[in-house]
C-alpha beads as a LAMMPS data file, in Angstrom:
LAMMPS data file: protein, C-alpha beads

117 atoms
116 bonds

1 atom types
1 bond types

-500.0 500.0 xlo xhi
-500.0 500.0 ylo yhi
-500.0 500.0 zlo zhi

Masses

1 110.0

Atoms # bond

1 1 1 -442.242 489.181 -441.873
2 1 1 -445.651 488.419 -442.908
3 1 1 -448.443 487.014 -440.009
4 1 1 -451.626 485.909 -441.487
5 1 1 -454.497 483.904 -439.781
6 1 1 -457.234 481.799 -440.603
7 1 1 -459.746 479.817 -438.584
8 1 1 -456.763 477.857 -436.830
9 1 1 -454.685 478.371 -438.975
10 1 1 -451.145 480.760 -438.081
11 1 1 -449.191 481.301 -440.979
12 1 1 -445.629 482.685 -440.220
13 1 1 -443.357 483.518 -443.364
14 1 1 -440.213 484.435 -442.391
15 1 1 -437.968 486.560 -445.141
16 1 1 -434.237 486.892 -446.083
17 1 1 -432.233 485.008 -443.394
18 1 1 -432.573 483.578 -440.473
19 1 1 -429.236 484.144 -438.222
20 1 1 -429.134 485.992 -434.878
21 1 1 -430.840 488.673 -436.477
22 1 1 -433.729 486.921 -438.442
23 1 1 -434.125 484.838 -435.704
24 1 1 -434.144 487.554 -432.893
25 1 1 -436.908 489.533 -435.206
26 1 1 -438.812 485.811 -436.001
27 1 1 -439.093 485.452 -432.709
28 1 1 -440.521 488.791 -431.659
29 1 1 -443.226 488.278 -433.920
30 1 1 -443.892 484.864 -432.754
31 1 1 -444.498 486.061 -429.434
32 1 1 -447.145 488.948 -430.644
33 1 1 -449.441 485.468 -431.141
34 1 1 -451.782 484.474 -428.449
35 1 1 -451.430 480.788 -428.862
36 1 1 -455.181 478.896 -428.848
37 1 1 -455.670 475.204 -428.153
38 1 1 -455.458 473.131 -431.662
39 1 1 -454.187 476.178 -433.446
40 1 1 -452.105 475.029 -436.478
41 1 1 -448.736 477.097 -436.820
42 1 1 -447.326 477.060 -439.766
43 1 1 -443.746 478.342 -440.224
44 1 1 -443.305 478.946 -444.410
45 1 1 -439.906 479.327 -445.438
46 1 1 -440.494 479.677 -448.980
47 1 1 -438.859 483.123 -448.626
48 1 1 -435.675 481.964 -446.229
49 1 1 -432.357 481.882 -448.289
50 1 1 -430.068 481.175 -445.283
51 1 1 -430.244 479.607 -441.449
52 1 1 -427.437 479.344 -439.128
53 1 1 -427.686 477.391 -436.442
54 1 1 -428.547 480.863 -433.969
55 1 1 -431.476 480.668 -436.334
56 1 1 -432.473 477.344 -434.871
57 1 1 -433.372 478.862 -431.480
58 1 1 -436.459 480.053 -432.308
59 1 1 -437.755 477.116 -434.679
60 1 1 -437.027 475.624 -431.070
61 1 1 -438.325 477.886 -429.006
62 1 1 -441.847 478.110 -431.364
63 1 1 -441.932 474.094 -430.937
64 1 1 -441.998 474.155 -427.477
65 1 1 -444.808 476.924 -426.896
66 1 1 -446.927 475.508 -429.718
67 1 1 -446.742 472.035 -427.716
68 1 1 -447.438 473.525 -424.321
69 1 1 -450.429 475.230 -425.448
70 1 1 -451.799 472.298 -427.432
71 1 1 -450.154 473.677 -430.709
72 1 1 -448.963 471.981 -433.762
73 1 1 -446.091 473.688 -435.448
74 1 1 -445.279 472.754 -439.007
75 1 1 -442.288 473.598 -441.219
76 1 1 -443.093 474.427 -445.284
77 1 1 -441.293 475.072 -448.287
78 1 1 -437.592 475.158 -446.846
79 1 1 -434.883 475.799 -449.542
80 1 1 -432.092 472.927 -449.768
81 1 1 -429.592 474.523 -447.797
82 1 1 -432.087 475.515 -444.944
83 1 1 -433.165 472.017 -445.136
84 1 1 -429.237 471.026 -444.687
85 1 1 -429.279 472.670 -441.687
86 1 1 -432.487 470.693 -440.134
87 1 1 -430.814 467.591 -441.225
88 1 1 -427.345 468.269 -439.862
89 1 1 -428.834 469.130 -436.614
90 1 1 -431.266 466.340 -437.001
91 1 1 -434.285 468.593 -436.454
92 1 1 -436.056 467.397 -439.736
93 1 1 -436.809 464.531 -437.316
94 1 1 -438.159 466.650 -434.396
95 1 1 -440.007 469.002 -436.893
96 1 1 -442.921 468.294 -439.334
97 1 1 -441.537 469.065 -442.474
98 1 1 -443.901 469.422 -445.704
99 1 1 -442.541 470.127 -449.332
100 1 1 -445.135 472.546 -449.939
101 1 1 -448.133 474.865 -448.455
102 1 1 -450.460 472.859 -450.582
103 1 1 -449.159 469.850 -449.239
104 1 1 -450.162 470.813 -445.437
105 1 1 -453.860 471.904 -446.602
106 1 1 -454.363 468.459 -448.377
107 1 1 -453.737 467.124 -445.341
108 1 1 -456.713 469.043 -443.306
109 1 1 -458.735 468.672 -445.760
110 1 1 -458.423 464.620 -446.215
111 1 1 -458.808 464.420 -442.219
112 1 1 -458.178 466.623 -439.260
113 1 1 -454.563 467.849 -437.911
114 1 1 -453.963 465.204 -434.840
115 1 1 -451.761 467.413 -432.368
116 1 1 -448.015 466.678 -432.055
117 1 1 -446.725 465.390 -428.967

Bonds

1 1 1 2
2 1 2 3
3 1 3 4
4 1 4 5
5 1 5 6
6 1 6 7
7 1 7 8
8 1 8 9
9 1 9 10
10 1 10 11
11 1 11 12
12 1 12 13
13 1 13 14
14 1 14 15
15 1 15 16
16 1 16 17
17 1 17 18
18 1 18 19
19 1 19 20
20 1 20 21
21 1 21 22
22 1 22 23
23 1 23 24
24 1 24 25
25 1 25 26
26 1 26 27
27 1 27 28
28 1 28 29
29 1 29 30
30 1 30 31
31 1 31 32
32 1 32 33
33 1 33 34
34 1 34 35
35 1 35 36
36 1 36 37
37 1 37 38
38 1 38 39
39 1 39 40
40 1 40 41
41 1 41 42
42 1 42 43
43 1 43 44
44 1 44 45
45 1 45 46
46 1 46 47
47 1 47 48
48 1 48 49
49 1 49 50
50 1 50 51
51 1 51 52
52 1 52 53
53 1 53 54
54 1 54 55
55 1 55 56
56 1 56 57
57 1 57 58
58 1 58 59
59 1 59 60
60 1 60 61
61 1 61 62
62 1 62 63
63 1 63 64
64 1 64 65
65 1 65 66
66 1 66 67
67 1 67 68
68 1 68 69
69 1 69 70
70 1 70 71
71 1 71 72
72 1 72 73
73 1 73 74
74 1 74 75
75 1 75 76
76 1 76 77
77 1 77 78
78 1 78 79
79 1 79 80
80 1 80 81
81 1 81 82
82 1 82 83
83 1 83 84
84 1 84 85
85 1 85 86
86 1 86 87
87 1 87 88
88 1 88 89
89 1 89 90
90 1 90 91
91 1 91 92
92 1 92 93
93 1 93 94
94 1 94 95
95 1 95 96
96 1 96 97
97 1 97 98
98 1 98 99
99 1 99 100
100 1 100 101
101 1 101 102
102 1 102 103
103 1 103 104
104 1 104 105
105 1 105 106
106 1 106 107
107 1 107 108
108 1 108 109
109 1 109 110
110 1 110 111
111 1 111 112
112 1 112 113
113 1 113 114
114 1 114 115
115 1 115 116
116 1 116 117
């Protein structure tokens, strides 16, 4: 698991998969964050092969905190059968979802982040 932050800016890149395991360990090191108002979590899954839905509990869990701290919480780069998964569960329509990294930053950079709510 790799943390990384920047400005506002909290990068989270999970690796290998996310079951009760993944998601146990995913959530540990979501709670070594000190959420800030209008921080920007990011949740890259560019490096996720698998998600079951006990892997779901802490892309829930994350959600929640980010929003009652004044947190956005994005979703990046999830493989097709993670994405499955989202869209099964119909989460892809409680989660920002973005194709890419790159896509997110073009974003901030054409305007500011508006907060989730």
């Amino acid at each position: 698991m790799t943390i990384a932050q920047e400005l506002q800016v909290v990068l989270f890149k999970p690796q290998g998969s996310i079951d009760l395991q993944g998601g146990m360990a995913l959530s540990q090191s979501m709670a070594e964050v000190v959420p800030q108002p209008d921080q920007l979590w990011v949740i890259d899954l560019a490096e996720v092969d698998f998600m079951d839905s006990s892997g779901l509990v802490p892309l829930v869990k994350a959600l929640t905190t980010a929003r009652q701290c004044g947190c956005r919480l994005v979703i990046c780069n999830a493989k097709a059968p993670v994405r499955l998964i989202l869209e099964l569960t119909q989460l892809d329509s409680v989660f920002e979802i973005f194709n890419t990294y790159e896509d997110i930053t073009n974003v901030i950079n054409q305007q500011p982040l508006p907060l989730a709510s």
